[in-house]
C-alpha positions as CSV (number, residue, x, y, z in Angstrom):
1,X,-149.6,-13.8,-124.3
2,X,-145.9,-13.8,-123.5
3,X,-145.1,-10.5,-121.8
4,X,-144.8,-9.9,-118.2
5,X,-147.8,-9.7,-116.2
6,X,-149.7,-9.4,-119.3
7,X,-153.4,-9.8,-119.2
8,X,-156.8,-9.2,-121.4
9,X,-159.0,-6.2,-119.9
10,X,-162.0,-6.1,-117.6
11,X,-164.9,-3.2,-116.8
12,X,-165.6,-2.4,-113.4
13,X,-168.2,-0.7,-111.7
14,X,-166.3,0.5,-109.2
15,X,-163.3,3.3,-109.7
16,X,-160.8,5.4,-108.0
17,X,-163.1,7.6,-105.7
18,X,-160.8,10.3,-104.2
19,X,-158.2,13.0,-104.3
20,X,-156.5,12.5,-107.0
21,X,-159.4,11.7,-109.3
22,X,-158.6,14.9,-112.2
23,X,-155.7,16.0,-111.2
24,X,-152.1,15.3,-112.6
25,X,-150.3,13.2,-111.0
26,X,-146.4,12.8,-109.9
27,X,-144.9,9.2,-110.2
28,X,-141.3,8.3,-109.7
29,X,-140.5,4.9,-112.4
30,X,-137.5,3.0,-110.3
31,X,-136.4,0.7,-112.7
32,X,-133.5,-0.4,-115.1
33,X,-134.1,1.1,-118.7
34,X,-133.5,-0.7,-122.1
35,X,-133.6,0.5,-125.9
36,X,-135.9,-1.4,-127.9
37,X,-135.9,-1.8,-132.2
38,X,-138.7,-2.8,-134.0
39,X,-137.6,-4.1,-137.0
40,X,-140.3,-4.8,-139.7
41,X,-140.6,-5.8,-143.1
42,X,-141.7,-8.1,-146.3
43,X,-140.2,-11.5,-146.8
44,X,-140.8,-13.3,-150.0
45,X,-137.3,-14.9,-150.7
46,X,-134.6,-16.8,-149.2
47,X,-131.1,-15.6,-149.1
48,X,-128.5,-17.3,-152.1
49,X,-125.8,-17.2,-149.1
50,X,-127.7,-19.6,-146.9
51,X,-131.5,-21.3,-146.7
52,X,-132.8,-18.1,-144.4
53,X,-135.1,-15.2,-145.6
54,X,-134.2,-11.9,-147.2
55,X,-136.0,-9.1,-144.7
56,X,-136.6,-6.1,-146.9
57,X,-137.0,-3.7,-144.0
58,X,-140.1,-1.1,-144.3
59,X,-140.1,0.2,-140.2
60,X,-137.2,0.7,-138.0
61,X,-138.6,2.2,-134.5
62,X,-136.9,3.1,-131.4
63,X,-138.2,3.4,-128.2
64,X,-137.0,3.4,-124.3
65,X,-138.2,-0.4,-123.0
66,X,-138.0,-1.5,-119.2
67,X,-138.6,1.3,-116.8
68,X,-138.2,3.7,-119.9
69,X,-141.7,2.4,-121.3
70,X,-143.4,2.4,-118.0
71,X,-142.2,6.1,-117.6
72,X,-143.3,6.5,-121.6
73,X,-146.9,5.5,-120.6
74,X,-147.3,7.4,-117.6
75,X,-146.2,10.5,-119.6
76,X,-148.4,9.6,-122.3
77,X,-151.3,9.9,-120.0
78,X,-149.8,13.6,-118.5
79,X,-148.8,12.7,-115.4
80,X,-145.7,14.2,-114.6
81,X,-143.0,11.0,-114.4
82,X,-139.6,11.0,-113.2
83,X,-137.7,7.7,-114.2
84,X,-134.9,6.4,-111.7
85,X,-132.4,4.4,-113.7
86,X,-129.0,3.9,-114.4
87,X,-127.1,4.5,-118.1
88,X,-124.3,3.6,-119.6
89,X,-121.7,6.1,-120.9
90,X,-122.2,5.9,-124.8
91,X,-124.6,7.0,-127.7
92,X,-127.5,4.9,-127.3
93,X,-127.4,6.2,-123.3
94,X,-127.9,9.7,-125.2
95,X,-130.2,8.5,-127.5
96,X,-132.8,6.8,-124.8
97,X,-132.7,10.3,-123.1
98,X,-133.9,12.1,-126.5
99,X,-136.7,8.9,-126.5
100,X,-137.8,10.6,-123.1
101,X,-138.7,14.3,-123.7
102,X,-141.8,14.3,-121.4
103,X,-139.8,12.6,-118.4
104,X,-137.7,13.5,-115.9
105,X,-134.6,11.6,-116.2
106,X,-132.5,11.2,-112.8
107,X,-129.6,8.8,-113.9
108,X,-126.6,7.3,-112.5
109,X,-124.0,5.5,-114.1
110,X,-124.6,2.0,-114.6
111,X,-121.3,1.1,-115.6
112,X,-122.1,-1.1,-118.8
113,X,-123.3,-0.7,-122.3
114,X,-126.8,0.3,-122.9
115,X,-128.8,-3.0,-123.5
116,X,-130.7,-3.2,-126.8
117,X,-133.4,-5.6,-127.7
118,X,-133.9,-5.9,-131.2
119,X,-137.5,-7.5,-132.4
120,X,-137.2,-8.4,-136.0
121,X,-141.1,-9.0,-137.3
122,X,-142.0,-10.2,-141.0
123,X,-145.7,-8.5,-141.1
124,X,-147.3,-9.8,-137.5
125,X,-144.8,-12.6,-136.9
126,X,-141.5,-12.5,-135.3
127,X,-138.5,-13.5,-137.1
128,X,-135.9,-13.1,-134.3
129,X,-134.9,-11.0,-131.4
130,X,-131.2,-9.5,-130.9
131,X,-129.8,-8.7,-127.8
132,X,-127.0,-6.4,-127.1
133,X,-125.3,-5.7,-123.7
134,X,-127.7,-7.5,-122.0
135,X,-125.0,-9.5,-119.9
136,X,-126.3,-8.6,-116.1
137,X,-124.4,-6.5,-114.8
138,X,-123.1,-5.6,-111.3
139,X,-125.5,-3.7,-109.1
140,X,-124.8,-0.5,-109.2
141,X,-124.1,2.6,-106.8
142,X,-127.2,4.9,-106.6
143,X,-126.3,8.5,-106.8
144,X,-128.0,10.9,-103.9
145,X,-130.4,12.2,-106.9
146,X,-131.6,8.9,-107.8
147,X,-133.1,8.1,-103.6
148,X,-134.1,11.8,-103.3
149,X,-135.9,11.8,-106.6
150,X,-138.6,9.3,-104.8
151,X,-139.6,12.2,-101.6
152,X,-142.0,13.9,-102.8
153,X,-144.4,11.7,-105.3
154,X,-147.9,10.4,-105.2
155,X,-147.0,6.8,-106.4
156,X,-143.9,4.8,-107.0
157,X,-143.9,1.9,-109.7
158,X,-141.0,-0.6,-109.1
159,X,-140.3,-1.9,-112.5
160,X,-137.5,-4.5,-112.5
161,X,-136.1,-6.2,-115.1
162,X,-133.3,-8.1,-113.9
163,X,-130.2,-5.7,-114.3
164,X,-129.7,-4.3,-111.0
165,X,-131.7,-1.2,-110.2
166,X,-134.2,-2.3,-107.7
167,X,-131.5,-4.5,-106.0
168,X,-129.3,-1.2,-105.1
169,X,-129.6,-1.2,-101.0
170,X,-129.9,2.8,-101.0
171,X,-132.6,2.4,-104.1
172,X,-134.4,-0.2,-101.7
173,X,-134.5,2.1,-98.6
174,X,-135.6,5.1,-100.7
175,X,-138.6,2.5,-101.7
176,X,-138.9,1.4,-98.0
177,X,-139.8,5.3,-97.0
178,X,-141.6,6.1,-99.6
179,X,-144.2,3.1,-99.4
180,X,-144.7,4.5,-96.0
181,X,-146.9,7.3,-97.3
182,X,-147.3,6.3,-100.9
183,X,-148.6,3.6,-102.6
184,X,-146.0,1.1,-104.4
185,X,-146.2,-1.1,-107.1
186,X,-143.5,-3.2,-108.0
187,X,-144.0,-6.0,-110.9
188,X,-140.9,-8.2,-110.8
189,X,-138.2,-10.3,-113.0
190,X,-137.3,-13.9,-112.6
191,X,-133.8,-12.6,-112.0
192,X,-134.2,-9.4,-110.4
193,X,-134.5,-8.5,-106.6
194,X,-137.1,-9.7,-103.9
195,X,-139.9,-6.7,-103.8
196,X,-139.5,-4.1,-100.3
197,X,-141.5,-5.3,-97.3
198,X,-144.2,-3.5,-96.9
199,X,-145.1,-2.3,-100.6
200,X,-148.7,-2.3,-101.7
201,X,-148.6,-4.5,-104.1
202,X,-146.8,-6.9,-106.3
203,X,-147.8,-8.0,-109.9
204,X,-146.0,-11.2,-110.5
205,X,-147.2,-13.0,-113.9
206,X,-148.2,-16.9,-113.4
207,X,-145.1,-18.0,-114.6
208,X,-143.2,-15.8,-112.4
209,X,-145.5,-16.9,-109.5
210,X,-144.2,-20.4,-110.1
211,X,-140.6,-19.6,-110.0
212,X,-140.8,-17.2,-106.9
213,X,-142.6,-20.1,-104.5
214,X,-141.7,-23.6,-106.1
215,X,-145.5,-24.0,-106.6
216,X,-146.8,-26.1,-109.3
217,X,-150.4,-25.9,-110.8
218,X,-152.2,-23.9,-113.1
219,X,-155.3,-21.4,-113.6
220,X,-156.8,-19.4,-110.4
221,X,-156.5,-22.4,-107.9
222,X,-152.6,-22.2,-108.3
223,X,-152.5,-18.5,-108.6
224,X,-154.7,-18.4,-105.1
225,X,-152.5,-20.2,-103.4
226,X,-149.5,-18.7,-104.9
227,X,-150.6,-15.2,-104.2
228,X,-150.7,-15.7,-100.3
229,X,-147.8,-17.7,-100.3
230,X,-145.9,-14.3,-101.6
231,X,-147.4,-11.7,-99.5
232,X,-146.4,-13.9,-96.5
233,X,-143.1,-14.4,-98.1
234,X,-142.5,-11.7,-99.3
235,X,-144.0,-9.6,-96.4
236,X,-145.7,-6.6,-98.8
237,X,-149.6,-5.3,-98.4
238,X,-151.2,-7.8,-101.6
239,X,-149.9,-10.0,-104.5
240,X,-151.7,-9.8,-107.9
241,X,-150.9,-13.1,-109.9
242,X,-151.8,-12.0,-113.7
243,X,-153.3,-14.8,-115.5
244,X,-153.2,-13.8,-119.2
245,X,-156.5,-13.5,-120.8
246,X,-157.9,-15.4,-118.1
247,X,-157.4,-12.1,-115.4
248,X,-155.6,-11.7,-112.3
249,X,-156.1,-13.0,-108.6
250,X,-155.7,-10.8,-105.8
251,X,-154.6,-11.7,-102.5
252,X,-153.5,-9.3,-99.2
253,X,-152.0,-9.7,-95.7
254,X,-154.9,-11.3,-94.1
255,X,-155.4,-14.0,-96.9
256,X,-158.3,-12.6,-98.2
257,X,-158.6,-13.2,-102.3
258,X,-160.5,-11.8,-105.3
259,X,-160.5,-12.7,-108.4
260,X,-160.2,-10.2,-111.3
261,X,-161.6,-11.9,-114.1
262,X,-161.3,-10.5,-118.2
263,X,-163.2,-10.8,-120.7
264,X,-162.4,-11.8,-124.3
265,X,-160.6,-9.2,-126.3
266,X,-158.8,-9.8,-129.4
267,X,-155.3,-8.7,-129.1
268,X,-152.1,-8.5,-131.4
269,X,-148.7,-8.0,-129.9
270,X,-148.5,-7.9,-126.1
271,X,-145.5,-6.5,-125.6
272,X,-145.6,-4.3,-122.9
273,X,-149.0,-5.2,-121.1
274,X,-147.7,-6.0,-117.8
275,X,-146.0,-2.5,-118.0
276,X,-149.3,-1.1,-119.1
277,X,-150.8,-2.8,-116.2
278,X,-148.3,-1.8,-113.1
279,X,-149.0,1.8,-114.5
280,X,-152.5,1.5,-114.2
281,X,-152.3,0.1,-111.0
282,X,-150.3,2.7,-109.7
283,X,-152.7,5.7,-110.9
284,X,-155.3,4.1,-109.6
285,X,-154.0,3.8,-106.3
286,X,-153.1,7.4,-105.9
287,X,-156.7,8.0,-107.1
288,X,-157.8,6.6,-103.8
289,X,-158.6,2.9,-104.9
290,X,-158.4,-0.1,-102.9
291,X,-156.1,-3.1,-104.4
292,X,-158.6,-4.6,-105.6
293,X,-159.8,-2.0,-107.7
294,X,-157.0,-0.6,-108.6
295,X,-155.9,-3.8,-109.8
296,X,-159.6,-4.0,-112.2
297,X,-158.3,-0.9,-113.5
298,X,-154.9,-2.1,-114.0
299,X,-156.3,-4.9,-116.1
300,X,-158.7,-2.1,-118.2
301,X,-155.9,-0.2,-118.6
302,X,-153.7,-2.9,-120.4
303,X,-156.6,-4.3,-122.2
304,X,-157.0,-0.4,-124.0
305,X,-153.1,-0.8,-125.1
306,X,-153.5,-4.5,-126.4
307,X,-156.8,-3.7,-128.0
308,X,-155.4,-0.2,-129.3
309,X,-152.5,-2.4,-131.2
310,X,-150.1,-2.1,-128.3
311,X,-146.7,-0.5,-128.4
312,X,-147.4,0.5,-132.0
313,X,-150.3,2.6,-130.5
314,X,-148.7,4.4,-127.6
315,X,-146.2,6.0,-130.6
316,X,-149.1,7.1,-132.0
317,X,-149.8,10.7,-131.5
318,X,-153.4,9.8,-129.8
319,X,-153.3,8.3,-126.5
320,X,-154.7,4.5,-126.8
321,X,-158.0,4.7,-125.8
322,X,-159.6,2.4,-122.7
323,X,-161.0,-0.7,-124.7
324,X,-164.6,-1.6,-124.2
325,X,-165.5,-5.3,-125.3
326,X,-167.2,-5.7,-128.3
327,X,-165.7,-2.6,-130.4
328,X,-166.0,-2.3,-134.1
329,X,-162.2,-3.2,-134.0
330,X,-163.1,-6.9,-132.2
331,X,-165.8,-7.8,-134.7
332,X,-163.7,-6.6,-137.7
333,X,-160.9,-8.8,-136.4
334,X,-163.3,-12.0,-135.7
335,X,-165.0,-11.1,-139.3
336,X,-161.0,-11.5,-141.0
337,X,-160.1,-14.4,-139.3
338,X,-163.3,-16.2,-140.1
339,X,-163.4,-14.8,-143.2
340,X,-159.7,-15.8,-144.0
341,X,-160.4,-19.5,-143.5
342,X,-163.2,-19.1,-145.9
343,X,-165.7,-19.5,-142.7
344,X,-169.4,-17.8,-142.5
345,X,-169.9,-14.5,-141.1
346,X,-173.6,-14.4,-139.5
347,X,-175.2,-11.1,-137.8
348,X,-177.9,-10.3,-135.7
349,X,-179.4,-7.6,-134.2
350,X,-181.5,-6.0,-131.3
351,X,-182.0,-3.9,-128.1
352,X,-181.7,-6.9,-125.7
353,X,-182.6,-5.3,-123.1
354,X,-183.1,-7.9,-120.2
355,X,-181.7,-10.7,-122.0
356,X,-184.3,-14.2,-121.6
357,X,-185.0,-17.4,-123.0
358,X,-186.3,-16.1,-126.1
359,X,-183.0,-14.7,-126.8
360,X,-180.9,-17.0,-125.6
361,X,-182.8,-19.7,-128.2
362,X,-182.9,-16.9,-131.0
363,X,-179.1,-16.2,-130.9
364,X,-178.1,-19.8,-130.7
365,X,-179.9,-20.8,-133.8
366,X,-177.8,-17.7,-135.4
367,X,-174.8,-19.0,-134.1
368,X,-175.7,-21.9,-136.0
369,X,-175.9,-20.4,-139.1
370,X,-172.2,-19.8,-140.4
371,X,-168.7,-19.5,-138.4
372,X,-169.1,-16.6,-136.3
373,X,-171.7,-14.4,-134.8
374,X,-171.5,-10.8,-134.6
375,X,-174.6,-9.0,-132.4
376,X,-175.4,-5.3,-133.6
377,X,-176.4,-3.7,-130.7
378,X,-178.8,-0.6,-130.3
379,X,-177.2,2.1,-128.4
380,X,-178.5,3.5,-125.2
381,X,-179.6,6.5,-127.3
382,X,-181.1,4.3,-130.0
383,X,-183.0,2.4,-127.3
384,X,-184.3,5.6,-126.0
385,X,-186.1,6.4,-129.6
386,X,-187.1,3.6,-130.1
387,X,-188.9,2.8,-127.3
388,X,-189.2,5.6,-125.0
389,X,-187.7,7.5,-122.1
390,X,-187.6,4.9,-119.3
391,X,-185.7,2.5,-121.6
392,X,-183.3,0.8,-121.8
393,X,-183.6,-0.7,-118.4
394,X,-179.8,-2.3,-118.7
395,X,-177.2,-0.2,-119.6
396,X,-175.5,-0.8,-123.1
397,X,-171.9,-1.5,-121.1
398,X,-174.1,-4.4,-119.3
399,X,-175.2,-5.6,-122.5
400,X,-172.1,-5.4,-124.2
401,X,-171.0,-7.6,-121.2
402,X,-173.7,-9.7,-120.8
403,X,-174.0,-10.6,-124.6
404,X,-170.1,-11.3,-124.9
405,X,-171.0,-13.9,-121.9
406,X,-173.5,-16.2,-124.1
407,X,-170.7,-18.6,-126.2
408,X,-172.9,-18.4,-128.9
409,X,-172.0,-14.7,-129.4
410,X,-168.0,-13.6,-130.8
411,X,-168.7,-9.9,-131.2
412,X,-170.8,-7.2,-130.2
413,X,-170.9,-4.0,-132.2
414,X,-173.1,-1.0,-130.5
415,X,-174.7,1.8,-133.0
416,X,-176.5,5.0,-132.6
417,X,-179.0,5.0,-135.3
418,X,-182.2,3.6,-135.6
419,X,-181.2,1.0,-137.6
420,X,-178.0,-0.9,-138.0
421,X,-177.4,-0.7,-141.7
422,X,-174.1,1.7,-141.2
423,X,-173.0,-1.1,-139.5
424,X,-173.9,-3.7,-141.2
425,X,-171.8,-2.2,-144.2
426,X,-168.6,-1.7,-142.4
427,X,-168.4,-5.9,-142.3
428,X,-170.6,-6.9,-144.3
429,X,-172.5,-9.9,-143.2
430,X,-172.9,-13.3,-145.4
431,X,-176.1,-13.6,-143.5
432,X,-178.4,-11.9,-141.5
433,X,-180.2,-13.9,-139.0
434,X,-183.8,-12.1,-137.6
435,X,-186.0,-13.9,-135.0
436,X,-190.0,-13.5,-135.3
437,X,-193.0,-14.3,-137.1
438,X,-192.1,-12.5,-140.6
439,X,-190.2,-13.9,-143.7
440,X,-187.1,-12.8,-144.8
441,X,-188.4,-10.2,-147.5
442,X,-190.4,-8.2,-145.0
443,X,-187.0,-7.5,-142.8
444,X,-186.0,-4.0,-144.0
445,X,-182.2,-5.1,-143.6
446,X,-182.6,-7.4,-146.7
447,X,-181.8,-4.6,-149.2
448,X,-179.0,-3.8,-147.0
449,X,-177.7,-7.3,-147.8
450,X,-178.2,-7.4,-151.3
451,X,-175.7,-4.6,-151.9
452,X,-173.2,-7.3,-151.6
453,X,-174.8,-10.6,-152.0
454,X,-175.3,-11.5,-148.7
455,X,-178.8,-12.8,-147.4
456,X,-181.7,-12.7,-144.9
457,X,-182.9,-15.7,-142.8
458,X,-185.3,-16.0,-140.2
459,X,-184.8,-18.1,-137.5
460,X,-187.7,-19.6,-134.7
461,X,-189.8,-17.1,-133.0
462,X,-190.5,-18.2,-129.3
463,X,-193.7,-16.2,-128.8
464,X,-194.6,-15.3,-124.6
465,X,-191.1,-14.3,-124.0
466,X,-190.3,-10.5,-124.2
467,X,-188.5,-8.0,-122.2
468,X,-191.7,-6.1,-122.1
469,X,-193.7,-8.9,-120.8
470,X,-190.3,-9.9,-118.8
471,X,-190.3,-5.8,-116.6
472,X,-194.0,-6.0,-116.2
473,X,-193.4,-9.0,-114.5
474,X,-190.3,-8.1,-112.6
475,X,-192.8,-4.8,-111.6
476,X,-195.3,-6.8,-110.5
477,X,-193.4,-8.7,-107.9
478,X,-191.3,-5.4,-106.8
């Protein structure tokens, strides 16, 4: 994952407790703003001028980038955003403003071009990026508008990349009163300005981290040390080094840390996570969060827009739903890639309800089985029919999580029914592995799998171990 501050999602417990909790809210973007081109196509021939390929061009989507697609998000989830920027005097200027009907525009002159970045993709690769007017440019001269814009908001995101904006001294002092009664994120650039003392919180990437202190290192040791080396440096409330897919690490002025840490979620293009992630951050602060959480929901937040498909998702006309590990879209995506390399696609299925040694033993022998292991999960509701009102005793987001833990587990698909053949049919198993004392033919899925060839195996019972035997026990000693 390449973009800034980008990072994989995590659930959380804990959330945003307080006044702002279902109520819209008003967030002032300070930032410089960019237009970014998608470019995609088909490729299957090289150009008679020269050895490069011909791109027959099928999509050609524009969007406001930098502060724009902060502001974009924000709107998107109907808040009420007012972007601080500068623009350039020409047609693309014009042209980011019609990109940014829901928001609040308060724009002085930058006094240079409007940058473009140009993504050129063949299917899901990239081909080549253009940039236009992306010289840095002088900093410029912030209008009266632009500092008054940021009195009377519930949260400021910072988000600078590089060309000026958050460098303005009348921009910064704006910021500087502001953070005095509101929270402040501000995720950075490797070229742009130092964050305002006394901000909430700043969401450097790793690589970013690096460049900022002179630190080597790698993983959460380097990013714990890296994290309080910035809020001393940098003199702001808490640092929150994103760590890709790994999570983020969380440090604040009196050195404390936490670590934030993400589960696996496939993801496509992560363009605009750390974006995603500042925004999230930033809402959840004005709900009444502490850093810590708002910085969990920062990371859900930006897992929902990777999962969703990204920036190809927020264009949608649905907003990109929070992503829970272990959606249908996971295992279909773990069931084409296996599939693709002409690997085995292996199921399984239960209420695992307090997961135990019989399970553990019973799902690794699946795993065994083919490439890839995809759990069907009984619902909460399902587990309720099935086995009465005081069940389940964990939650299904716990098991969701809990299952995703084991390594011999890829994907986790939850169903309502009492049975998971609706599921089993939207991917379509090579094999279907069942735990107990039965044979194959007995297991009612095995017509299921015959619709397409796949088949039914049993794998080693481990009798004595069940979560009915497991909460009469745990009874007993409460």
């Amino acid at each position: 994952m390449t973009a800034r501050g980008s990072t994989s999602g995590v659930s959380t417990s804990r959330g945003p407790t307080s006044r702002a909790v279902g109520r819209r809210l008003r967030i002032a973007v300070v930032g410089d703003t960019l237009l970014d081109v998608d470019v995609s196509g088909t490729s299957d021939r090289l150009s008679p001028d020269a050895p490069v390929p011909v791109l027959d061009v099928t999509t050609d989507v524009r969007r406001a980038g930098g502060a724009g697609l902060v502001a974009t998000m924000l709107a998107r989830d109907g808040h009420e955003v007012v972007l601080v920027t500068v623009l350039g005097d020409d047609t693309r200027a014009q042209e980011l403003r019609d990109l940014l009907p829901d928001v609040t525009v308060v724009a002085g002159p930058s006094g240079a071009p409007t940058p473009v970045k140009t993504r050129v993709r063949v299917a899901d690769h990239a081909l080549v990026r253009i940039d236009e007017g992306c010289a840095t440019p002088p900093v410029p001269t912030a209008t009266p508008a632009m500092t008054a814009a940021l009195d009377d908001v519930d949260a400021v995101v910072v988000a600078d990349y590089g060309r000026g904006v958050a460098a303005a001294p009348a921009v910064r002092d704006a910021i500087a009163r502001a953070a005095e009664h509101v929270p402040v994120v501000w995720d950075p650039h490797p070229r742009g300005a130092v964050p305002v003392e006394g901000i909430t919180v700043a969401t450097p990437n790793a690589a970013e981290a690096r460049g900022f202190t002179g630190l080597e290192g790698q993983g959460v040791p380097f990013a714990t040390v890296a994290a309080a080396t910035l809020v001393a440096q940098w003199r702001v409330g808490a640092v929150a080094v994103t760590l890709g897919d790994r999570g983020a690490l969380v440090a604040d002025a009196r050195t404390d840390s936490r670590f934030v840490p993400a589960p696996s979620v496939s993801t496509g293009d992560p363009c605009g996570a750390g974006d995603r992630l500042a925004a999230g951050v930033a809402v959840a602060l004005a709900s009444g969060a502490d850093v810590a959480e708002a910085v969990s929901a920062g990371v859900v937040a930006a897992s929902g827009y990777l999962a969703a498909g990204g920036v190809a998702a927020l264009l949608a006309d649905e907003p990109a739903p929070v992503a829970v590990p272990g959606t249908d879209r996971d295992a279909l995506r773990t069931v084409h890639d296996v599939r693709s390399a002409g690997g085995t696609v292996v199921a399984t299925g239960g209420c695992f309800d307090l997961l135990h040694a019989g399970h553990a033993r019973t799902l690794s022998a699946a795993r065994a089985l083919g490439d890839c292991l995809v759990v069907c999960l009984n619902s909460d509701s399902s587990v309720r029919a099935l086995k009465g009102p005081d069940r389940p005793i964990t939650t299904q987001d716990d098991r969701v999580e809990l299952l995703l833990a084991l390594d011999c587990v890829d994907a986790v698909v939850v169903f309502d029914e009492h049975t998971p053949d609706a599921a089993l049919r939207r991917f379509r198993p090579d094999v279907w592995a069942k735990g107990g004392d039965y044979t194959a033919s007995e297991l009612p899925e095995s017509a299921t799998l015959a619709e397409w060839g796949g088949h039914v195996v049993t794998v080693p019972f481990h009798p004595g171990r069940s979560t009915t035997r497991l909460a009469a026990a745990l009874a007993h000693v409460g």
